[in-house]
C-alpha positions in Angstrom: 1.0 -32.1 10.6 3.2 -30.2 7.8 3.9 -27.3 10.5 5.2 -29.1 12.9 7.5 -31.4 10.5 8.8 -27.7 9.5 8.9 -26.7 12.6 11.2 -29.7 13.7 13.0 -29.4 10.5 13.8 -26.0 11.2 15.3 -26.2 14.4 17.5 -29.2 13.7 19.2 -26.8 11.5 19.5 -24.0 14.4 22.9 -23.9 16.4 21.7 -25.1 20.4 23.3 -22.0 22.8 23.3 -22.6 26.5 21.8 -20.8 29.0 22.9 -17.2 29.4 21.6 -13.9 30.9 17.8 -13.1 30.3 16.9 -12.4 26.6 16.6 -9.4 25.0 12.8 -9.1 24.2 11.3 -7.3 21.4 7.6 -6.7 19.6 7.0 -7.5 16.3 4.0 -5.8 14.4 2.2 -7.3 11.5 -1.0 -6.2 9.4 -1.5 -9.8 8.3 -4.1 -12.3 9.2 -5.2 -15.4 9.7 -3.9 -17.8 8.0 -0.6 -15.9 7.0 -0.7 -14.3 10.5 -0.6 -17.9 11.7 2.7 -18.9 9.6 4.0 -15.9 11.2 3.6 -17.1 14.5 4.4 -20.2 13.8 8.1 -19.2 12.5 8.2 -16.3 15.5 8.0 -19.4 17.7 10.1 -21.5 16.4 13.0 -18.6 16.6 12.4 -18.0 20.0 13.1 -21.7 20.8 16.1 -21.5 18.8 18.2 -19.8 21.1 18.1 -17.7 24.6 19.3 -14.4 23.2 16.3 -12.9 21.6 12.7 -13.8 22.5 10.1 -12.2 20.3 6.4 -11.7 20.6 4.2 -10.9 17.8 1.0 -8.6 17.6 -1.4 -8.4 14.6 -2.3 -4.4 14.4 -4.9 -2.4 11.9 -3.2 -1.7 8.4 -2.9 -2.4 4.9 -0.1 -2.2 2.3 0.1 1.4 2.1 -1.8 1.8 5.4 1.1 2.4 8.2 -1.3 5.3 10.3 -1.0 3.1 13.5 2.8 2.6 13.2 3.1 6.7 12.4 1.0 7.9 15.6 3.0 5.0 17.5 6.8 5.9 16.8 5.4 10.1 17.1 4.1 8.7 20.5 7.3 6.5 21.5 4.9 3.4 22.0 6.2 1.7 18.5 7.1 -1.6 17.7 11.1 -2.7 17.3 10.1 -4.6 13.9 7.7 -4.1 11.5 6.6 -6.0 8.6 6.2 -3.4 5.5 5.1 -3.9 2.3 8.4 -3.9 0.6 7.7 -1.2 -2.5 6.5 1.3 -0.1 10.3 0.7 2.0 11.9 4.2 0.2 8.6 6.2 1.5 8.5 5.4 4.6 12.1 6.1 5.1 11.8 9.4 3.4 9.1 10.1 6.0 11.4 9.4 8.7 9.4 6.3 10.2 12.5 3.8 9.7 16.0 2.9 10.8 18.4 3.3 8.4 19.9 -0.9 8.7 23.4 -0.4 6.8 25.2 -0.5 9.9 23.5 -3.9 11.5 24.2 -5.3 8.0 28.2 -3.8 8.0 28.1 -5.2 11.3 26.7 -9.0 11.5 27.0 -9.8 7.4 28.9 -7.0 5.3 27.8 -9.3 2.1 24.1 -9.5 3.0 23.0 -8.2 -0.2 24.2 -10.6 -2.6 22.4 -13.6 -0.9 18.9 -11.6 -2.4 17.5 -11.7 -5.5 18.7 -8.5 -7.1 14.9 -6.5 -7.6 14.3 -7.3 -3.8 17.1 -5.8 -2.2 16.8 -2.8 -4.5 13.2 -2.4 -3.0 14.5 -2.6 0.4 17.1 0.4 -0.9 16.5 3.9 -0.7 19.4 7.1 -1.3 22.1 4.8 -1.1 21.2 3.0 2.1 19.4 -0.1 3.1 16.2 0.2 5.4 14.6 -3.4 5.1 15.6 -6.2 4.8 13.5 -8.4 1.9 11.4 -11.4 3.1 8.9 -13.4 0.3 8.2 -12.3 -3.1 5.5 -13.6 -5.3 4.0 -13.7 -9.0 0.5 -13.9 -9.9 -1.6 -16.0 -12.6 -4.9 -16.4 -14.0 -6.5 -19.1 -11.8 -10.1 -20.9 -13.0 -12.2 -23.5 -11.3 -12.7 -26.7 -14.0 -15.1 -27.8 -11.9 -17.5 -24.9 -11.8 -16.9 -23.9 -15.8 -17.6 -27.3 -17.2 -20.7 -27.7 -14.9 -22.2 -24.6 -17.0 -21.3 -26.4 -20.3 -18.0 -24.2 -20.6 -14.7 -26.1 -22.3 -11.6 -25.3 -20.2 -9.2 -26.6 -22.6 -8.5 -22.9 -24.3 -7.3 -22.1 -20.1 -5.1 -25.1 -20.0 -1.4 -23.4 -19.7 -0.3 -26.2 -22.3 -1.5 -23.8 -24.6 -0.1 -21.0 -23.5 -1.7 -17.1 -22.6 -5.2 -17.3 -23.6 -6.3 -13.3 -24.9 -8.5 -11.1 -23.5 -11.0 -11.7 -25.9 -11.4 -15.1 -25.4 -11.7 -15.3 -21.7 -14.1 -12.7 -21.9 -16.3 -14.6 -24.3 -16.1 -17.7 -21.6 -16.4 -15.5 -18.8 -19.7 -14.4 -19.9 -20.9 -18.0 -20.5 -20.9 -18.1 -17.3 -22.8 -15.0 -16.2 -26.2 -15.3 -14.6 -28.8 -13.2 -13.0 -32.2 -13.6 -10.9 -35.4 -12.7 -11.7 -34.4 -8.6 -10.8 -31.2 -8.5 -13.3 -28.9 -8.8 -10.0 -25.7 -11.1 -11.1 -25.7 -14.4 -8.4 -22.7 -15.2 -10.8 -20.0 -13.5 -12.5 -17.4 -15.3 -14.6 -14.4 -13.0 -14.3 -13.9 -9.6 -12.5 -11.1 -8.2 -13.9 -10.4 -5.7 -10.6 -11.1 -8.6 -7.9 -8.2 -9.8 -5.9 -5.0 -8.7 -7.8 -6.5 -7.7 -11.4 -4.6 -4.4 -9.8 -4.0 -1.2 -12.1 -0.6 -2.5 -12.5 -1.7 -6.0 -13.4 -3.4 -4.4 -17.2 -1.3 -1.6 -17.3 1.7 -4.4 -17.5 -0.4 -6.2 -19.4 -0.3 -3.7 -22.3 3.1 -3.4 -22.0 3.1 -0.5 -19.9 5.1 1.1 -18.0 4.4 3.1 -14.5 7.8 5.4 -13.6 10.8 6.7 -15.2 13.3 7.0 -12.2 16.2 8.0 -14.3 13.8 11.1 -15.4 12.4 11.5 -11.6 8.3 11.3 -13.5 6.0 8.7 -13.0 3.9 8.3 -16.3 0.6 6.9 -15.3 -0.3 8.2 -19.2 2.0 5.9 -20.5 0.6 4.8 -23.6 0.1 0.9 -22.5 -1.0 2.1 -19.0 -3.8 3.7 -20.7 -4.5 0.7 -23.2 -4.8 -1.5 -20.1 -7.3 0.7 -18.2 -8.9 1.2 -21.5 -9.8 -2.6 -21.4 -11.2 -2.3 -17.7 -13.4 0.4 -18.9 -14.8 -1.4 -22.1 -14.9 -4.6 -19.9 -17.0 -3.1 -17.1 -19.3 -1.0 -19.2 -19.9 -4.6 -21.5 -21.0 -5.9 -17.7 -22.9 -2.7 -16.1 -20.4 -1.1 -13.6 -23.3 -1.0 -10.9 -24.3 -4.4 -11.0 -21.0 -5.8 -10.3 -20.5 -3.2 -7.4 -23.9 -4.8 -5.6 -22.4 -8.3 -6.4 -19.5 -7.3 -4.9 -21.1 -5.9 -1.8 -23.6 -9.0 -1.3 -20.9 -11.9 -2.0 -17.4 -10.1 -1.5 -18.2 -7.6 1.7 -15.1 -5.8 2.9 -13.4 -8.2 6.1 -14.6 -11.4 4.2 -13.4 -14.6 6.1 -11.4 -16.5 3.5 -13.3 -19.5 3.0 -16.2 -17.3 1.3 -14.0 -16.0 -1.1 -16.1 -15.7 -4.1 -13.3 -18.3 -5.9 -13.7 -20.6 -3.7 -17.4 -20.4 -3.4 -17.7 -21.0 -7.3 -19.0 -17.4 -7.5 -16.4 -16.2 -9.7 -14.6 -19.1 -11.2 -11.6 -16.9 -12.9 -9.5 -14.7 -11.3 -6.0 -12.9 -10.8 -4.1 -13.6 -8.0 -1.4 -15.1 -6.8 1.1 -17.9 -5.8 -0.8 -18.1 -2.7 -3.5 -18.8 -3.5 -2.5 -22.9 -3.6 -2.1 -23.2 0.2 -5.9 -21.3 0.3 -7.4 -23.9 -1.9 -5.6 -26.6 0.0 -7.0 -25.1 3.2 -10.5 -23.7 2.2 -11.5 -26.0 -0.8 -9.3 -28.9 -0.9 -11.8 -30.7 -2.6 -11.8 -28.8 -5.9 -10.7 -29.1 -9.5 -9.0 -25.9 -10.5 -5.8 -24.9 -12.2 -3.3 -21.7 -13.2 -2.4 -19.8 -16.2 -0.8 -16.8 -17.8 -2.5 -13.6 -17.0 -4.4 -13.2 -20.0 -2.7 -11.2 -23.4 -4.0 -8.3 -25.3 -4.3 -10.2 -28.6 -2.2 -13.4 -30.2 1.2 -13.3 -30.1 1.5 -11.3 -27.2 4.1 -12.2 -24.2 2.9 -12.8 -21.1 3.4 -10.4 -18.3 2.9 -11.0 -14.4 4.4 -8.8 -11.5 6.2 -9.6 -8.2 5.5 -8.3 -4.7 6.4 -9.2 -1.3 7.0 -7.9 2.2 9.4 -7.3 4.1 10.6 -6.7 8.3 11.5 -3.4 9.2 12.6 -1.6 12.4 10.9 2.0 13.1 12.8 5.0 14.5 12.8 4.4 18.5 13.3 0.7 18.6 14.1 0.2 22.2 16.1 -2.7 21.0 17.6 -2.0 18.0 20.1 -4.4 17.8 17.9 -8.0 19.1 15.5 -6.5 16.5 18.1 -6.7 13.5 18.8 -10.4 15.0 15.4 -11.4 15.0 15.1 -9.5 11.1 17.7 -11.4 10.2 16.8 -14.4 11.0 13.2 -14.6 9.7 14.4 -13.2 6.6 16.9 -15.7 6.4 17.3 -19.0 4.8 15.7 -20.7 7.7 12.6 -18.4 8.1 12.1 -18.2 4.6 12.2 -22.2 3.8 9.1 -22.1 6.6 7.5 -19.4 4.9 7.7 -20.8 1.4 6.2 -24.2 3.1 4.0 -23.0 4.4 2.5 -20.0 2.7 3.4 -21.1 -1.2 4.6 -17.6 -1.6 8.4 -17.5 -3.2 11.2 -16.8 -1.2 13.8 -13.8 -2.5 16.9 -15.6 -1.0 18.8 -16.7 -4.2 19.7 -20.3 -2.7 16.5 -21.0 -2.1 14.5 -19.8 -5.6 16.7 -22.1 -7.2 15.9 -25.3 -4.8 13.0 -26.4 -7.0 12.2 -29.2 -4.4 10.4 -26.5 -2.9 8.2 -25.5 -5.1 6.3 -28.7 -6.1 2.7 -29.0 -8.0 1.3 -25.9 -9.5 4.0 -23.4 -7.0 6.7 -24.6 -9.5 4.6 -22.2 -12.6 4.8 -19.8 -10.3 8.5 -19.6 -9.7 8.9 -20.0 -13.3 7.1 -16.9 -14.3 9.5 -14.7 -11.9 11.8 -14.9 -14.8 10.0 -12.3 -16.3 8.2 -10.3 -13.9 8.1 -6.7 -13.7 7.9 -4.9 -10.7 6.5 -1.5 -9.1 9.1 1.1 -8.9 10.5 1.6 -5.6 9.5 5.1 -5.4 9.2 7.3 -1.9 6.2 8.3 -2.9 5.0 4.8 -3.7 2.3 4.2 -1.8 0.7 7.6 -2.7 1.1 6.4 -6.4 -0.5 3.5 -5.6 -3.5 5.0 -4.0 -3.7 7.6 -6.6 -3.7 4.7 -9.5 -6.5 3.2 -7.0 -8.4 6.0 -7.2 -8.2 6.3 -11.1 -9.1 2.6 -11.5 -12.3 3.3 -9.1 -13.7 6.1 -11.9 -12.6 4.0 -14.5 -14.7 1.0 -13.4 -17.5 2.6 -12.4 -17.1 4.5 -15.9 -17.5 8.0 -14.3 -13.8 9.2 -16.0 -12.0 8.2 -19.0 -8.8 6.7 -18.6 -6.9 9.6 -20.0 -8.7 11.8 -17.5 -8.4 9.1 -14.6 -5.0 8.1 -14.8 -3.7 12.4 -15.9 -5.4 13.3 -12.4 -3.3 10.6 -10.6 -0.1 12.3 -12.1 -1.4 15.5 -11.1 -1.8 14.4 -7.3 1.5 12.3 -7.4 4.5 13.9 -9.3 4.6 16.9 -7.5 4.9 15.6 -4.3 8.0 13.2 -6.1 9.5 16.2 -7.1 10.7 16.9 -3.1 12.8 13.6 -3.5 14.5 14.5 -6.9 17.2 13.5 -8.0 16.1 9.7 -7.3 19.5 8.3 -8.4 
């Protein structure tokens, strides 16, 4: 019922054109799924009955957040899409590979002042030498969700996770996470209190945890040894080695399989009742378990004292190299990354929006989403680097050996920068 209140919302806002010469019609590309693939679709159809100029349809294609191998061997073959929706931190290196158009003249041409309408850290994302080559659509922050109802079934008190009391420390949530441990008769886990890799526990999550920091762009180096990078892979190696790295891998692989429909998410289930993720992660539990008692917190702190960290993401729409329709395509950018597509994205997908009017309209952020937007005050963010998604699969690759406690941190995280900077060094000077 919300959707289509949204939806009728949405295009009472929307000037009514009359009827003019057939539309312009363009494909949009996503790597999202269901359900965000259906808010997509949602708002894709709602901006084609908007107006009569530009009539979009949208495909779901193979892909990840540094996976674009379908779009590459699409705009080589001159079958590619004219929008694309990118992960927004990997914007610079897919422009420095040549897959994107550069978008400064559509923006010098339809809104010279586009930029200042975004928060700041999102449109310098979307930057890259000087020029803009996407344009910024959500943005998000994550937490420390925990299910009350599954953690005071096993005798656990919650109270130390209530956000009243601020960032609870890693110490402390791993002596209630492993309250709530259990195995079966063969030593197998059937229940894990807290994974600190699962969902976003990310390599950037600890290392910003400890303070650390991942790239220094006025230096052209990332700096995966950073000295709080390290401390917070450190912790995923004690943490892991504390729980038996193996054991949690054939968890993993019997509850969390790779392509796991959302409503067996090990949260959800009560499997895991902590985790890191993000904002959300409300309109899941709404959708998927709308019967249970959970709530949201700080990501956990190194020791007392400590601030809290958190980091922002987000997406945004593109338009590759070849675009037969280059122009509609900046149209239909423009309009889903807009006020109006991103008040229907916010609804429906409690994500945060990175148009500045809107992060301020607290009426749109209500319940536990309203944390959320509270924490963006002081989130970091990944550097916008063209070799960003290589950086990230490098620090993927290091936080792999590090949980399964095959490499030491130092050694984990110095092969990363080994593998990464040189490659970087094609792109210098980055400012």
């Amino acid at each position: 019922m919300r959707r289509f209140i949204l939806i009728a919302a949405t295009l009472m806002i929307v000037i009514a054109v009359g009827v003019s010469a057939a539309p312009a019609e363009i494909i949009f590309w996503t790597t999202h799924t269901p359900p965000w693939s259906d808010y997509l679709q949602t708002m894709v159809d709602v901006f084609n009955t908007s107006q009569t100029e530009v009539q979009a349809t949208m495909s779901i294609v193979p892909g990840s957040e540094t996976d674009v191998s379908k779009l590459m061997t699409a705009v080589r073959g001159g079958t590619g899409p004219d929008v694309y929706m990118l992960d927004r931190f990997i914007t610079a290196e897919r422009a420095a590979g040549g897959l994107l158009e550069d978008l400064s003249p559509f923006i010098k041409k339809y809104d010279p002042n586009m930029a200042s309408n975004y928060l700041p850290f999102a449109w310098a994302e979307s930057s890259f030498k000087g020029k803009t080559w996407s344009l910024p659509f959500d943005t998000d922050t994550r937490g420390l969700y925990y299910r009350i109802d599954m953690l005071q079934a096993a005798g656990i008190d919650t109270s130390p996770l209530d956000v009243k009391n601020g960032p609870i420390t890693l110490a402390k949530l791993k002596e209630i996470a492993f309250k709530f441990n259990k195995t079966d008769s063969s030593g197998a886990y059937t229940q894990i209190g807290f994974i600190p890799h699962a969902n976003q526990g990310w390599h950037y999550t600890w290392g910003f945890a400890f303070g650390g920091k991942f790239a220094d762009m006025k230096a052209g180096k990332i700096t995966p040894t950073n000295e709080g990078v390290v401390a917070g892979f450190q912790w995923m190696y004690d943490y892991y080695k504390a729980l038996g790295p193996q054991k949690v891998r054939t968890f993993l692989s019997t509850y969390a399989p790779p392509n796991n429909p959302p409503q067996q998410d090990t949260f959800i289930t009560g499997k895991v009742p902590i985790v890191v993720t993000g904002d959300w992660n409300i309109a899941m539990m709404a959708e998927y378990a709308p019967e249970a008692k959970w709530g949201v917190t700080y990501i956990p702190i190194p020791k007392a004292g400590d601030k809290p960290s958190t980091w922002a993401g987000g997406w945004s729409f593109t338009i590759p190299k070849g675009s037969k329709n280059a122009d509609a395509a900046f149209k239909f950018c423009k309009w889903m990354t807009g006020p109006a597509g991103q008040m229907m994205y916010t609804q429906l997908s409690s994500h945060l929006p990175t148009i500045k009017i809107l992060s301020e309209d607290a009426t749109l952020f209500p319940g536990e989403h309203a944390f959320f937007q509270k924490t963006l005050s002081f989130a970091s963010s990944r550097p916008a680097l063209p070799v960003g998604g290589l950086y990230w699969d490098a620090l993927t690759v290091a936080m792999n050996d590090v949980i399964d406690n095959v490499a030491t941190p130092k050694v984990a995280l110095q092969k990363a920068y080994d593998k990464v900077q040189p490659q970087l060094n094609k792109f210098l000077p980055l400012q």
